[in-house]
C-alpha positions as CSV (number, residue, x, y, z in Angstrom):
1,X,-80.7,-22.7,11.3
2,X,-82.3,-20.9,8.7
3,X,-86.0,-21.9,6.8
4,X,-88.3,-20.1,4.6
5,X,-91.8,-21.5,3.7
6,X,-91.8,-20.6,0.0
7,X,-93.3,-18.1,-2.5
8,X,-89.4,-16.3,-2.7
9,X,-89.0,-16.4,-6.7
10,X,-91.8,-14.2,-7.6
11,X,-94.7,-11.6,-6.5
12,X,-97.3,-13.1,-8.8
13,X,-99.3,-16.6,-9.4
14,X,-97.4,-16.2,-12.9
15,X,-95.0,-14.6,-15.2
16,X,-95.4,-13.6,-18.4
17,X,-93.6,-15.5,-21.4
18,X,-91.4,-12.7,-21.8
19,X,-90.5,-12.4,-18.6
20,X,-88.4,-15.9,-18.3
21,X,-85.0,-14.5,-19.0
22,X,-85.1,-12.6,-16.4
23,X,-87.2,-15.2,-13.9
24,X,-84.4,-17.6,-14.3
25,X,-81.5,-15.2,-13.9
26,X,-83.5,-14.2,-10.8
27,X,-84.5,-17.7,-9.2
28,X,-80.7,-18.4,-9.4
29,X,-80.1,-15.4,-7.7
30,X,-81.8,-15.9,-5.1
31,X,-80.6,-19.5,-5.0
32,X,-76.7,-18.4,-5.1
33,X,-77.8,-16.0,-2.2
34,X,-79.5,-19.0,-0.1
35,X,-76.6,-21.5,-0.8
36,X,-74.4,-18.4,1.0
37,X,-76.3,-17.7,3.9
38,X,-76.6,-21.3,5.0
39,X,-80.7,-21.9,4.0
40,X,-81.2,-25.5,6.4
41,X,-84.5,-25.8,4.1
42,X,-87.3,-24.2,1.6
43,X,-90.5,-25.2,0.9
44,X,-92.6,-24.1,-1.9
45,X,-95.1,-21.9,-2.3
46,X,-97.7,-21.8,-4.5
47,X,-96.4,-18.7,-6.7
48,X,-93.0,-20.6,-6.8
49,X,-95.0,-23.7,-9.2
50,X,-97.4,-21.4,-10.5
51,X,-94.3,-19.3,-12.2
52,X,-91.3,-21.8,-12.1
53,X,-93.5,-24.9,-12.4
54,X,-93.1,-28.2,-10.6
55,X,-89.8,-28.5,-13.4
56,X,-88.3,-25.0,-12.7
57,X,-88.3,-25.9,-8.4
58,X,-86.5,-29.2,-9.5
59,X,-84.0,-27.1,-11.4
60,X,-83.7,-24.9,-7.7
61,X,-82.9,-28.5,-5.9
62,X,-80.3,-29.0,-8.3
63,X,-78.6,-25.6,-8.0
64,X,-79.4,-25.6,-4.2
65,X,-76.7,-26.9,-1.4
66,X,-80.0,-27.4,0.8
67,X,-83.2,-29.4,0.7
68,X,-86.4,-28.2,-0.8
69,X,-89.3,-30.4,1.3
70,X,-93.0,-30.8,0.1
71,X,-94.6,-33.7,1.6
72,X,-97.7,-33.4,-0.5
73,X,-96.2,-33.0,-4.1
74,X,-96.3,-36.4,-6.0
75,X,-96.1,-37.6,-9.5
76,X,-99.0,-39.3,-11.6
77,X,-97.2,-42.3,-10.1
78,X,-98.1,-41.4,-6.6
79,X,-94.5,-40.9,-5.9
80,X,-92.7,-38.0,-4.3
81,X,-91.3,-35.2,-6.0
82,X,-89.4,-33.7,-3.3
83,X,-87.8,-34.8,0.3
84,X,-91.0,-34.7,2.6
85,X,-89.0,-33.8,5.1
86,X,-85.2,-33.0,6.3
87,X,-83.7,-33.7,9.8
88,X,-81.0,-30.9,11.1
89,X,-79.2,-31.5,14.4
90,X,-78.3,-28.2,16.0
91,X,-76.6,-28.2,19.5
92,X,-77.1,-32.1,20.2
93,X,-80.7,-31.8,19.5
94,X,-82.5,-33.4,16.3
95,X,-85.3,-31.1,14.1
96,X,-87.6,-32.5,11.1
97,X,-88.6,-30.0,8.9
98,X,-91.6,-31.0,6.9
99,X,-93.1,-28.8,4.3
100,X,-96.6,-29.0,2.9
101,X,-98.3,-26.6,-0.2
102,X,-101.7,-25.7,0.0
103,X,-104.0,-27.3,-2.8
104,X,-104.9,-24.6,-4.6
105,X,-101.4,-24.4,-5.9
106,X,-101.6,-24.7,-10.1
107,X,-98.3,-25.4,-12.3
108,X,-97.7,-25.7,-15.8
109,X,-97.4,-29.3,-15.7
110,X,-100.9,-30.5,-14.9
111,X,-100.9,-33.7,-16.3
112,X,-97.5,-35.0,-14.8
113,X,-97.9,-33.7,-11.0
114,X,-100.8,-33.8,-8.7
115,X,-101.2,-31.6,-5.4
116,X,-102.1,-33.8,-2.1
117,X,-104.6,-32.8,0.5
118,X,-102.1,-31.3,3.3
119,X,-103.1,-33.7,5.8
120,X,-102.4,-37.0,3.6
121,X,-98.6,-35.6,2.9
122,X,-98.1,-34.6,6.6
123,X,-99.3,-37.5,7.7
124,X,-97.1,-39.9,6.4
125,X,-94.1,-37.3,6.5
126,X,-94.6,-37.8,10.4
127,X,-94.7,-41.2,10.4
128,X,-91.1,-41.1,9.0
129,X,-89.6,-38.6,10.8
130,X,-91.2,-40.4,13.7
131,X,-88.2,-42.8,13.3
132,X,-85.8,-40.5,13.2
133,X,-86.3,-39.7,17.0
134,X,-86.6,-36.3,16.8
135,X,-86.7,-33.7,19.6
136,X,-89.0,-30.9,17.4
137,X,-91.0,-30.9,14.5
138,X,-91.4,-27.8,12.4
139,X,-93.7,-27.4,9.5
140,X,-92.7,-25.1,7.0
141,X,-96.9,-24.6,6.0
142,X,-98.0,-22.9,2.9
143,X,-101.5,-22.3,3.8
144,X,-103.7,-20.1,5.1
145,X,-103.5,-19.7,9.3
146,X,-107.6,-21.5,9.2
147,X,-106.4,-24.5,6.8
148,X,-103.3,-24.9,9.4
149,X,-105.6,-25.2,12.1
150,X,-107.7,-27.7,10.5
151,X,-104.3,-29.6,9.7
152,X,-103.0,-29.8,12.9
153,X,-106.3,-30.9,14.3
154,X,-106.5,-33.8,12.2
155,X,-102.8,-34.7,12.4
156,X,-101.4,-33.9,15.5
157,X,-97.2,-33.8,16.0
158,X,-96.3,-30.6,14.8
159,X,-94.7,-28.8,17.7
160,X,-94.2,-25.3,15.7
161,X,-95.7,-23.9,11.9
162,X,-94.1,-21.3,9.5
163,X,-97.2,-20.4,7.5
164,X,-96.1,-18.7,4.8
165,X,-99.6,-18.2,2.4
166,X,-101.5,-15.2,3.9
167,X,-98.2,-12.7,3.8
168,X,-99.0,-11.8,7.1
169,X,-96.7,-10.8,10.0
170,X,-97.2,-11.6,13.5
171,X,-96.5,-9.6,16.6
172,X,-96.6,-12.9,18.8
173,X,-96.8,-16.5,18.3
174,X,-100.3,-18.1,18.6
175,X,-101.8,-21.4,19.6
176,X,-103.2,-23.7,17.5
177,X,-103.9,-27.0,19.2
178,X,-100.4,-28.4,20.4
179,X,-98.6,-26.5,18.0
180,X,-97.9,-22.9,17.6
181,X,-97.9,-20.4,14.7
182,X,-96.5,-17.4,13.0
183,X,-95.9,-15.3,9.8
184,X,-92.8,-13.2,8.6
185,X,-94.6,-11.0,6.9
186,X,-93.1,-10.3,2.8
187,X,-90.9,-8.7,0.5
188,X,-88.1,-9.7,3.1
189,X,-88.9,-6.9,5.4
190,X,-88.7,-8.9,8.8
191,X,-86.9,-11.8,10.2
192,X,-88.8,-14.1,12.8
193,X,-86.4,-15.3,15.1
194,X,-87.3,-17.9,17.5
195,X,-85.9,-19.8,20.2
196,X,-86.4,-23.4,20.8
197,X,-85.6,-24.0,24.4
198,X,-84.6,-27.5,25.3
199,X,-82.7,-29.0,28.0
200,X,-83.0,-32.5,27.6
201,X,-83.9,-34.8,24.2
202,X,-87.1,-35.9,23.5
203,X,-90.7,-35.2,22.1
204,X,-92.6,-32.8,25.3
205,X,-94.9,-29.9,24.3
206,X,-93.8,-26.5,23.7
207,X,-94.9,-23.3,26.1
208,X,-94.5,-19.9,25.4
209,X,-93.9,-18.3,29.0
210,X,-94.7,-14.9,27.9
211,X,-98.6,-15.4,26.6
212,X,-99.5,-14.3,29.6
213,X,-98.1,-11.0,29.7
214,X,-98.6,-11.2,25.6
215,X,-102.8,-11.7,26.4
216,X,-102.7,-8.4,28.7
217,X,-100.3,-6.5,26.0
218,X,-103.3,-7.1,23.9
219,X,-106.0,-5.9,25.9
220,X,-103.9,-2.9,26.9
221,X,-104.3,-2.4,23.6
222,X,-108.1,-2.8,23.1
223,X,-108.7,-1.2,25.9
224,X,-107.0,2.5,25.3
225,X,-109.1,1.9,21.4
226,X,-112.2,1.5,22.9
227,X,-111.4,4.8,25.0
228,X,-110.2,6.3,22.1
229,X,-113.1,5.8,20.3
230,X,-115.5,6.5,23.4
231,X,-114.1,10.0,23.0
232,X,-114.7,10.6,19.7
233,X,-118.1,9.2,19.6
234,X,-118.2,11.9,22.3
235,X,-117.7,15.2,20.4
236,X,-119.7,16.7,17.7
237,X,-119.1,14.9,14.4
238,X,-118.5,17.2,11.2
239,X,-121.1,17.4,8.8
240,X,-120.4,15.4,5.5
241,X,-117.5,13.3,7.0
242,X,-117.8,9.7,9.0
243,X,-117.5,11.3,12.4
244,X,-120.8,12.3,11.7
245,X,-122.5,9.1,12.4
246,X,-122.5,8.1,15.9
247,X,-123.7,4.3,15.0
248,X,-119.9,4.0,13.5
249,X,-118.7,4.3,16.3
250,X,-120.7,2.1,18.0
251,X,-120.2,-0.8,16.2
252,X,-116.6,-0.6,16.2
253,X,-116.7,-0.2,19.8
254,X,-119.1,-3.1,20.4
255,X,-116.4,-5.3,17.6
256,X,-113.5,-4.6,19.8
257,X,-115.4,-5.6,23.2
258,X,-116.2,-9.2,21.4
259,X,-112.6,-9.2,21.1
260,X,-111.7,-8.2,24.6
261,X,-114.3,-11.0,25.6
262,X,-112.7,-13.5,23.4
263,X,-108.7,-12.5,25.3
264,X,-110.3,-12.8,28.7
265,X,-111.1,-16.0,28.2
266,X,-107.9,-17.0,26.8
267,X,-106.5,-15.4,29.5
268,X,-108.5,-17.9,31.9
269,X,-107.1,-20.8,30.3
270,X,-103.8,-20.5,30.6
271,X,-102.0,-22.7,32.9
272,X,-98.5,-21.9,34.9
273,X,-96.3,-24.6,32.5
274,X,-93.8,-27.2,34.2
275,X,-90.4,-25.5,35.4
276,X,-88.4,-28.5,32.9
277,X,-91.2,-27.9,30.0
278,X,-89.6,-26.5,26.8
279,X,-90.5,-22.9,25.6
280,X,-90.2,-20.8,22.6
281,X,-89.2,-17.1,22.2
282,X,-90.2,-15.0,19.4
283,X,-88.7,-11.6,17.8
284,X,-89.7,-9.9,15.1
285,X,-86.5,-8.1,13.4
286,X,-87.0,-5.7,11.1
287,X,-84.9,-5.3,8.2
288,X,-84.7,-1.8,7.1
289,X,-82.6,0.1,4.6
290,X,-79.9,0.7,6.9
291,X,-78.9,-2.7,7.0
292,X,-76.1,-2.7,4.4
293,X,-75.4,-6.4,2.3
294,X,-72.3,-8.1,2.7
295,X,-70.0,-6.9,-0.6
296,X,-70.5,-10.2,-2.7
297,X,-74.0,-10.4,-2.7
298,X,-75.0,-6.6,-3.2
299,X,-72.4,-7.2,-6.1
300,X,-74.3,-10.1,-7.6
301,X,-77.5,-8.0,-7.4
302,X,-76.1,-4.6,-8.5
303,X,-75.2,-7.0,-11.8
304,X,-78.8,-8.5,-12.0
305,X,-80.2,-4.9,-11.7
306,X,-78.0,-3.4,-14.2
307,X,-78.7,-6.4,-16.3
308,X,-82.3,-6.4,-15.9
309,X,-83.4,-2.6,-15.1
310,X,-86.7,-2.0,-12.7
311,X,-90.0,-0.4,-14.1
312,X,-88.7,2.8,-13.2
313,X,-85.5,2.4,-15.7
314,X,-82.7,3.4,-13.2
315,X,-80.8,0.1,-13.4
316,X,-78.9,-0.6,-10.3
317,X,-79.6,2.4,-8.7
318,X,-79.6,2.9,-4.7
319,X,-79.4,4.5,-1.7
320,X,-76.9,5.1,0.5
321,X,-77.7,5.3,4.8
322,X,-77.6,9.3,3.7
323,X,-80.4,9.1,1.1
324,X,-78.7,10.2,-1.6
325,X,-78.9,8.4,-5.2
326,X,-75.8,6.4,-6.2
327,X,-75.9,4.8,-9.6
328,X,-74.6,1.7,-10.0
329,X,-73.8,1.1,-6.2
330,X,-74.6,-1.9,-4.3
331,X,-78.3,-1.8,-3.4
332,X,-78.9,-0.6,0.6
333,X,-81.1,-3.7,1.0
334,X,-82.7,-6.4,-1.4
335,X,-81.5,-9.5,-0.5
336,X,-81.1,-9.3,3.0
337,X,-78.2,-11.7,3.1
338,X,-75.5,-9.7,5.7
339,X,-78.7,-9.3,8.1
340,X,-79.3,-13.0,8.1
341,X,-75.6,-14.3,8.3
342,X,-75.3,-12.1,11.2
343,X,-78.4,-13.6,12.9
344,X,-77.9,-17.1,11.8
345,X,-74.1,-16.6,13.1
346,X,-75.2,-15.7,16.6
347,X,-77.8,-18.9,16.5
348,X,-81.1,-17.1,14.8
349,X,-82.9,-18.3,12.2
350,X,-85.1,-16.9,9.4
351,X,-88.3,-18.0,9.3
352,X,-88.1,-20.6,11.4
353,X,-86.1,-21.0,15.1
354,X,-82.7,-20.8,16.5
355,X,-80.6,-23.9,17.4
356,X,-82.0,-25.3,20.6
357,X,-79.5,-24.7,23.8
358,X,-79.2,-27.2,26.4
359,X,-79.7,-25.7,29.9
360,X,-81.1,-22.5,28.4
């Protein structure tokens, strides 16, 4: 199974008039690249409505062979614009994927469309999916990581989130209330793969057996900083240059001990987890140039890049795995599609989590 949580279409909160040409030819790239991968679901982001509007994303759903979910998008009717939610099965088990934007999202189409407090969607998307006896819930969240903790405070019944607001990209999965959270980073750099384990149906709550060894990775970490920076606080600082000023040190130091504090007692609450409980595993893949695109797709590119050249005016140019320049070649990695057909062929997921295996 294979997700994203939104903002795909476009860097920026919007596009100039000029630009929409080339916008469109792009959103159905990417769309054409999505239907070939196997995308399960999208949500939307708040760059996707602020350049495409509330319009353009209907236009996607059209063009898409998967759902686009946003349980807080309605109509001046109250009504909603897109599926809140989607239900995949995957190895026997059943998954909603609900999708929520944040609401400072602003489209063209003001008037026509309102944006929902994220708990007021969620809420009722829950109450649906609810009935479809589902084993997980997964929340494709556009938010920020401090709205998603507010959200899953107030509603409770997410068992994972895929924020995709802040850009960020996390090195382990983190806790928020019953539910846990990460980020995949941007530009398409990293795949987060993650592994739902299940070996029977039915709603239980979701451990993570490595947070313990994840809690003393970290203070491994803060620890051999602090004695890094014990040592340079130690020698003579250079005149006219921050090493100078021994109070810098200091107060980084005394930062990072608040935050060794703060992981020790984490550390103290976590509890050995039921031998039948399910758990996740998380991977970060990284995507780099080396990772060559499947023929088809790198041809469908290499025609939208000679079509519409970068800043820089080369076109379609590349690289190949040697470095050298080849213009008009299929570009070493844009779309990531070959990457992510390999992963979602072996059971991986973009974004989001792997098909659930009984027994595993």
């Amino acid at each position: 199974m294979v997700l994203d949580s939104g903002d795909v279409f476009h860097m920026n909160n919007q596009a100039a008039e000029s630009e929409g040409e080339q916008v469109k030819a792009r959103t159905e790239l990417f769309v054409k690249a999505f239907n070939k991968e196997g995308l399960s679901a999208l949500g939307i982001g708040d760059r996707d409505l602020g350049v495409l509007g509330v319009k353009g994303m209907l236009e996607v759903q059209k063009q898409a062979k998967f759902p686009v979910v946003c349980a807080n998008l309605v109509d001046k009717d109250g009504k909603d614009v897109f599926k809140p939610f989607t239900v995949v099965e995957a190895a026997g088990f059943k998954l909603g994927i609900v999708g929520v934007v944040t609401p400072g999202a602003e489209f063209k189409e003001k008037e026509e469309y309102k944006v929902l407090p994220p708990a007021d969607g969620l809420k009722k998307a829950l109450d649906a999916v609810a009935k479809e006896n589902v084993d997980a819930v997964i929340l494709l969240a556009h938010l920020d990581q401090q709205d998603a903790v507010t959200l899953v405070r107030d509603v409770p019944g997410v068992d994972l989130i895929l924020g995709g607001q802040s850009m960020g990209q996390s090195r382990f999965v983190e806790k928020l209330g019953a539910a846990w959270w990460l980020e995949s980073g941007q530009r398409g750099k990293f795949l987060s793969v993650v592994t739902l384990n299940m070996t029977a149906p039915g709603r239980k709550e979701f451990v993570v057996r490595e947070e313990a060894d994840k809690l003393r990775s970290e203070l491994k970490q803060i620890d051999d900083r602090v004695r890094r920076y014990a040592e340079m606080a130690a020698r003579p600082g250079r005149e006219g240059t921050r090493t100078a000023d021994p109070e810098r040190f200091k107060g980084v130091i005394e930062s990072m001990l608040r935050q060794r504090e703060d992981l020790v007692a984490k550390a103290k609450n976590v509890v050995q987890a039921p031998a039948d409980a399910p758990f996740l595993a998380y991977e970060s893949v990284a995507l780099d140039r080396n990772l060559r695109e499947d023929e088809e797709t790198a041809g469908w590119v290499g025609e939208h890049e000679t079509k519409y050249p970068t800043a820089g005016g080369h076109g379609a140019v590349s690289r190949t795995t040697s470095g050298a320049s080849v213009p008009g070649a299929p570009p070493a990695r844009r779309i990531p599609h070959k990457a992510i057909k390999t992963l979602h062929d072996a059971g991986k997921v973009k974004a989001g989590t792997t098909p659930p295996q009984p027994g595993k």
